[in-house]
N, C-alpha and C positions, 0 to 999 in steps of 0.2 A: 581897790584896783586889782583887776587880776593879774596875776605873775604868769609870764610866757617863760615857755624853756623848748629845747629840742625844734630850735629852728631848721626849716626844710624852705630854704631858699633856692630855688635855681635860676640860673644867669637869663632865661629868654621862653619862650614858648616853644612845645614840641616842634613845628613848624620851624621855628628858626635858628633849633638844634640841629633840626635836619639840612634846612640848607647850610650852615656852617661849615657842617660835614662835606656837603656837595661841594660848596666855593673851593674845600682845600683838594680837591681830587680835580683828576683832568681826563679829558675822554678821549682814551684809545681803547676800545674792547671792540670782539669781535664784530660785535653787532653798532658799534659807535655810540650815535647819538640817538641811534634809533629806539624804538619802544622794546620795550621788557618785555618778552611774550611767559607767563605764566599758562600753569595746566593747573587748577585747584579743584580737586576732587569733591562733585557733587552733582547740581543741576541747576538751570536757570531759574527756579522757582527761589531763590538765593535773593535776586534782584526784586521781588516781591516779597520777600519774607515780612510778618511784623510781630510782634505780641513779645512776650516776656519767655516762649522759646523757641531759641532759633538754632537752624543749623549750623555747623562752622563754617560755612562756605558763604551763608547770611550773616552772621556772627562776625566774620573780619570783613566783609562790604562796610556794616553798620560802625565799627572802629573806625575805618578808613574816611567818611565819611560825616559823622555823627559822632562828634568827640563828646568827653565828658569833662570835666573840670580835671581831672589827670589822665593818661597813657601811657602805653609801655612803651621803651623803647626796642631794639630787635634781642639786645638779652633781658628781656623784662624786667627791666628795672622801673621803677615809679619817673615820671620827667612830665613836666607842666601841660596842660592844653588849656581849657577857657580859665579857668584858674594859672597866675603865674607864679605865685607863690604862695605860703601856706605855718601857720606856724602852730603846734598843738600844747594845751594847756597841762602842769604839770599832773595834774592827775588824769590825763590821756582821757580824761569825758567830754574834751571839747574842741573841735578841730576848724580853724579859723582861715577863710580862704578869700586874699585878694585875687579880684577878677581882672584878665588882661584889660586893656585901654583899647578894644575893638567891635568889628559891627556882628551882626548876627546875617543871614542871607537877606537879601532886600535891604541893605542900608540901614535896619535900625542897633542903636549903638545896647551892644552889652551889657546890661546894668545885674544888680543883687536882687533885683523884685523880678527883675524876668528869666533869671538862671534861678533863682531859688523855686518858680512857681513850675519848671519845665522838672528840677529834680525833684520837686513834691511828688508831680506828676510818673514818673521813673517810677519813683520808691512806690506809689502803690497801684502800678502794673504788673509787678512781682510779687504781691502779697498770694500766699498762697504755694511758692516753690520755694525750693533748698536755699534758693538765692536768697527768698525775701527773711526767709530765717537769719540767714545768714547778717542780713543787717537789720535785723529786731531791733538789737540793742538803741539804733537813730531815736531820741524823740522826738526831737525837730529841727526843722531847716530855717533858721531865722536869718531877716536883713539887717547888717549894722550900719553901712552905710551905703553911698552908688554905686560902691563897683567891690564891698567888703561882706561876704555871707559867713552865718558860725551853724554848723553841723552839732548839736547838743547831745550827747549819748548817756543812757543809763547806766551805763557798765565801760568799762573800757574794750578800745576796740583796736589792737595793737595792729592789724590787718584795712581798716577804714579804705585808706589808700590804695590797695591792693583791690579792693575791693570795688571803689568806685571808676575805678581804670578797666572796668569789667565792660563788654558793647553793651549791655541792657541798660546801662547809666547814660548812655550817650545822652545828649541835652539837645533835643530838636527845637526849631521857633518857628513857629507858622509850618511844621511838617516838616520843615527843611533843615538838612544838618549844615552846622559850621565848620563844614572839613575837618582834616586838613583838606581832605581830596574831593575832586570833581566827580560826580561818576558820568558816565556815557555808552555807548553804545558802538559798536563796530559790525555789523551783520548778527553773526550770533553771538560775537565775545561780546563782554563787558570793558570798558576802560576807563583807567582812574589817572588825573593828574592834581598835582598837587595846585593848588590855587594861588597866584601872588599875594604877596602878604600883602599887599594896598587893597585888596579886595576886599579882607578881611578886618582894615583896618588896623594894620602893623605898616611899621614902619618900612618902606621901599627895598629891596635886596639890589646891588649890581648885579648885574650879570646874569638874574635867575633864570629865565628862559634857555640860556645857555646849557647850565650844571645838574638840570632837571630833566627826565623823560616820562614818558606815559607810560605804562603798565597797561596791556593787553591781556585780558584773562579768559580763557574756555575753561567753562564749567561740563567739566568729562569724568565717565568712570572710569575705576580704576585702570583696568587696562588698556584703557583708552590715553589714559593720562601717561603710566610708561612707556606705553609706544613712544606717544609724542616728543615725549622728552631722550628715548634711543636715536628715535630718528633726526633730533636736531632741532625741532620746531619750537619746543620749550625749552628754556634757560633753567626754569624751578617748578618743581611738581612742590604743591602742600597739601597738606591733608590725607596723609597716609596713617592707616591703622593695621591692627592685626589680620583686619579681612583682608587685606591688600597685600600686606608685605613680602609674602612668596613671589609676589609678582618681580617686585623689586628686587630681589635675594635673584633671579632666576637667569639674570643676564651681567655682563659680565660689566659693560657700561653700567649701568645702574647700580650695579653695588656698589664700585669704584666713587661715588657719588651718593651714596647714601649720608642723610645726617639721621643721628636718632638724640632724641630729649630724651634727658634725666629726669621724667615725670614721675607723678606719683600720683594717687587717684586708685578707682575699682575696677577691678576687670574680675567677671565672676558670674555667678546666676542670683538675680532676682529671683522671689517666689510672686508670681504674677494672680495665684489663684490658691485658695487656700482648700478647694475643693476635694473632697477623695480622700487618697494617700497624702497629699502635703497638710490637710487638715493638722496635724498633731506636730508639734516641734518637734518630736522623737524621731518623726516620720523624716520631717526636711533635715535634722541631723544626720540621720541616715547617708543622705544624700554626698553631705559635705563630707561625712566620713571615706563615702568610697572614690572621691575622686582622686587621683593618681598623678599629683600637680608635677612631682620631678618629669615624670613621664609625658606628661604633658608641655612642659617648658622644654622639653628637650627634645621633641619634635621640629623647633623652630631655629636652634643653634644660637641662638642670641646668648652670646659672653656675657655676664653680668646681673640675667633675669632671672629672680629671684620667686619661688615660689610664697602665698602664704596662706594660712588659713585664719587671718587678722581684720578684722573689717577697718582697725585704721595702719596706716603705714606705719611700722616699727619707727620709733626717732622723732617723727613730728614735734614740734612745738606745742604741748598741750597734752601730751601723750603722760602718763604720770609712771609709767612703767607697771601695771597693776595686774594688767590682761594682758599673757605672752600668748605662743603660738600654740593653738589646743594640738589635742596627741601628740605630745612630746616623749616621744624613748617608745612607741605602739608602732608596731609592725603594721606596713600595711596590708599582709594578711590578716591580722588582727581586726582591726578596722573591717575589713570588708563583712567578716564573720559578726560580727556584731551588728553591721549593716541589714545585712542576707539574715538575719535572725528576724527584724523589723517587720522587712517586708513580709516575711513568713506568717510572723505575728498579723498583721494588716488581711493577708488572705486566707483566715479563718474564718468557715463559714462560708467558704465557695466564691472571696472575691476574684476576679481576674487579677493578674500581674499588672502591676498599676503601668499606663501608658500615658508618658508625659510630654507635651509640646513645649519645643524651647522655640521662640521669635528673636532671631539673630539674621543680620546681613547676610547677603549671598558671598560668597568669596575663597579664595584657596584658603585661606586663612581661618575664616571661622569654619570650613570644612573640616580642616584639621583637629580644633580643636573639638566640633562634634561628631566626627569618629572616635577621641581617644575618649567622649564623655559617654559615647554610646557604648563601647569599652567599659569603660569603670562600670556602669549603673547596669551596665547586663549580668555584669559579675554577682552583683546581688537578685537579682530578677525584675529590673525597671527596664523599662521599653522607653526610648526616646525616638520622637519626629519632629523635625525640622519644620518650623511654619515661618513668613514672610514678616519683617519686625513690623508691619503694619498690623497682623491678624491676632484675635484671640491664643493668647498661651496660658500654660500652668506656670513656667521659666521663661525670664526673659533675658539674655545675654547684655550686660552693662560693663560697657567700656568708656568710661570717664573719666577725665585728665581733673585734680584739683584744682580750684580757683587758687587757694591759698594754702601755708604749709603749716593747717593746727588741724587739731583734733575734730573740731566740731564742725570743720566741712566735712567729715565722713560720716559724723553723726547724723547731720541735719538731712543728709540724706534719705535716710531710713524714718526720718520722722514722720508720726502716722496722720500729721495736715499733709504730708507730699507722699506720701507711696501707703496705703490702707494698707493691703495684705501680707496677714503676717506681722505687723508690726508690734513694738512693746510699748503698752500704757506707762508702764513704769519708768520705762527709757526715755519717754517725753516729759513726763514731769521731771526727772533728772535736770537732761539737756536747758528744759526753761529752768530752773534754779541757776546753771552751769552759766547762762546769758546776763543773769540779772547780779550774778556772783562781779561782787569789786576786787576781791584778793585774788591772785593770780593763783596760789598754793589751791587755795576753795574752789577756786575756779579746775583745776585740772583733776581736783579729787573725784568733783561730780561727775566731768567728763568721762573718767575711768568707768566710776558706779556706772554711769551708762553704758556705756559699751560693754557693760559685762551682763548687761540686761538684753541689749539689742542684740547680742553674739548667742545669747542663751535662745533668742527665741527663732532664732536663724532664718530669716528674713531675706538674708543675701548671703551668700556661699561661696568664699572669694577665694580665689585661683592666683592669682599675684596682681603687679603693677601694670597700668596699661599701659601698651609699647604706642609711641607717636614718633613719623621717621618723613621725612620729605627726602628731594633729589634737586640738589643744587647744584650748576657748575661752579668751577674754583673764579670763573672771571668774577662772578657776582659779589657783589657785598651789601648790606644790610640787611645779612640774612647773620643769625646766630643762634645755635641748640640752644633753651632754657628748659629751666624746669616746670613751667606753665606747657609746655609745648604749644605756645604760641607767639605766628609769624607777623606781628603789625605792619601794612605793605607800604604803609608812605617811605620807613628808608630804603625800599627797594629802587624808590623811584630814582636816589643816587648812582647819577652815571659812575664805572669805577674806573679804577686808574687801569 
């Protein structure tokens, strides 16, 4: 018999965490009973999105909408969805989940043969990205019995839950998600309500029509989105990044109202093309040498933002302390000199001054930061031009919030099945040891070894943490800063006191 430990019980389904929360509040807010008017920074193409990548603006539709066996709640914590409970085995390579006692869209009832055949399905739609690395480790999804599935893993996977709470996991049946939410339509908004539990096959709520609202959302850019929200007409703008944040910074409403998450993630330049000058590691070292990151973080004012030249966040879970922050006690004159010697070296024999295209968003934001990039990299004799994050580049600006808080989401990143140029052979054979590793000590030593591979071959050229910031009013609630910086909209839908 096997022995269960580290039980992860919760009282009810995310669904009827939320309404809980609703039944105990009462509705006097400005807006009443009325709908939630959100501004979520993107475009309508959100509501068509599909495949294994999607934009954030598609990414929290498919949450809302298309649950997975867990979800977050607004401060991302792990909390039940088609799964109600869950108990994992003591050597964490087996994670056991009963299924709530409800239907799927159309009437048919939830069972372990047809949630385990849709997260079959899930898991190898993402084969092939960071993601699907990221949960290697699964080797299977078996049934135990009608409503009990066990997740079997090679290695232990202390993140699983975190993991599976991700929208790519969502568990469609017939195409159709098992909410929580409705989606629909309003002219050009979107709108999501939460679906009665009888619908879904939960037990009846009093009252719920009452303690519930719809969510109204316009997919707008950025500065379309803080208009909206100065002018009144939105309650929450999401989906704010570094291209954007001048915007927000820039009126006096809006900062008053700023939330920013404690994220952690890469903000930095990919090397998109190994062409030329980036041909040579020496070359793209170069690069990272002469960026001017105080200089650059301090164009923004952000308290707290922290430059680095670290492909994973210092502190992580997983992090072994092995690889600290390169040029430690090297003047950044230094650096540049060393840099500008490179290039020098590179245009022997009549080459031109290498001229390099970075593909980054439009915006006051990434503006900023490629002047101060165009700055640093002229100091040594590199020409940069700005091109559309659709178009062919050399560089490509990556701004990415982590899934989870270990080492080897930063790795799996740069592995060369998900990003070719540039990448280290060596750092992958690592990283896969590092997955298949059971001792947690063996497990972080490889991780290190790796990142001291993938840092050598400078692949990606990191500048600090990436900033994620939304504009909430104070009436709102089931809105809360995490470190995911992300916003799940069903407890939005709680009217507040």
């Amino acid at each position: 018999m096997m022995r269960l430990s580290r039980l992860s019980v919760a009282a009810a389904t995310a669904l009827a965490a939320v309404v809980a929360l609703v039944l105990a509040t009462s509705a006097c807010s400005r807006r009443g009973q009325g709908p939630l008017p959100i501004a979520l920074i993107g475009d309508r193409t959100a509501l068509l999105a599909g495949g294994p990548r999607l934009s954030l603006a598609a990414r929290m539709l498919r949450a809302a909408t298309i649950e997975g066996l867990v979800a977050f709640d607004a401060e991302g914590r792990i909390v039940p969805a088609i799964a109600d409970r869950w108990i994992i085995t003591d050597d964490g390579q087996s994670y056991i989940f009963r299924l709530r006692d409800g239907n799927w869209p159309g009437g048919a009832r939830i069972t372990a043969e047809t949630t385990a055949a849709a997260l079959r399905k899930a898991l190898a739609a993402i084969k092939g990205t960071a993601l699907g690395l990221d949960l290697a480790p699964i080797e299977q999804v078996r049934v135990m019995a009608d409503r009990v599935i066990e997740i079997d893993l090679g290695a232990p996977m202390p993140d699983l839950l975190t993991l599976l709470a991700q929208p790519e996991l969502g568990l469609p049946y017939g195409r159709r998600g098992a909410g929580p939410m409705a989606l629909g339509r309003k002219g050009n908004a979107a709108t999501l309500s939460l679906i009665p539990p009888e619908q879904r096959g939960l037990p009846p709520q009093d009252g719920f029509n009452r303690h519930v609202r719809t969510l109204v959302i316009d997919f707008v850019a950025p500065a379309d989105a803080v208009k909206r929200f100065n002018d009144g007409d939105d309650d929450v703008l999401l989906g704010g990044r570094i291209d954007s944040l001048p915007l927000a910074q820039a009126n006096t409403l809006s900062r008053g109202n700023i939330q920013l998450d404690p994220v952690i993630g890469m903000f930095g330049l990919l090397v998109d093309s190994e062409a030329g000058f980036l041909a040579d590691a020496p070359n793209r070292e170069a690069l990272a040498l002469a960026i001017d990151r105080d200089a650059l973080i301090a164009a923004f004012n952000i308290g707290g933002w922290q430059p680095t030249t670290r492909v994973v966040s210092t502190g992580v879970e997983g992090d072994a302390g092995t690889v600290g922050e390169r040029w430690v006690g090297v003047a950044m004159e230094q650096r540049r000199i060393l840099a500008a010697e490179r290039v020098a070296k590179y245009k022997l024999g009549g080459k031109p001054a290498p001229v390099l295209r970075i593909a980054a968003p439009d915006g006051p934001g990434t503006r900023l930061v490629l002047d101060r990039l165009a700055t640093d990299f002229g100091a040594i004799g590199v020409i940069v031009v700005r091109v559309g994050e659709d178009k062919p580049a050399d560089l490509r600006l990556v701004d990415a919030t982590a899934r989870y808080g270990r080492a080897a989401w930063f790795l799996n990143q740069l592995a060369c099945t998900v990003h070719k140029p540039a990448c280290s052979a060596a750092g992958d054979a690592l990283l896969a040891q590092a997955r298949a590793a059971k001792d947690s000590r063996e497990r972080a030593r490889l991780l290190g070894e790796a990142e001291a591979e993938i840092t050598a071959a400078n692949a990606f050229l990191p500048i600090a943490r990436p900033l994620r910031w939304s504009l909430v009013r104070s009436s709102v609630i089931g809105f809360a800063p995490n470190p995911w910086g992300w916003h799940p909209l069903p407890p939005l839908a709680v009217i507040p006191k």
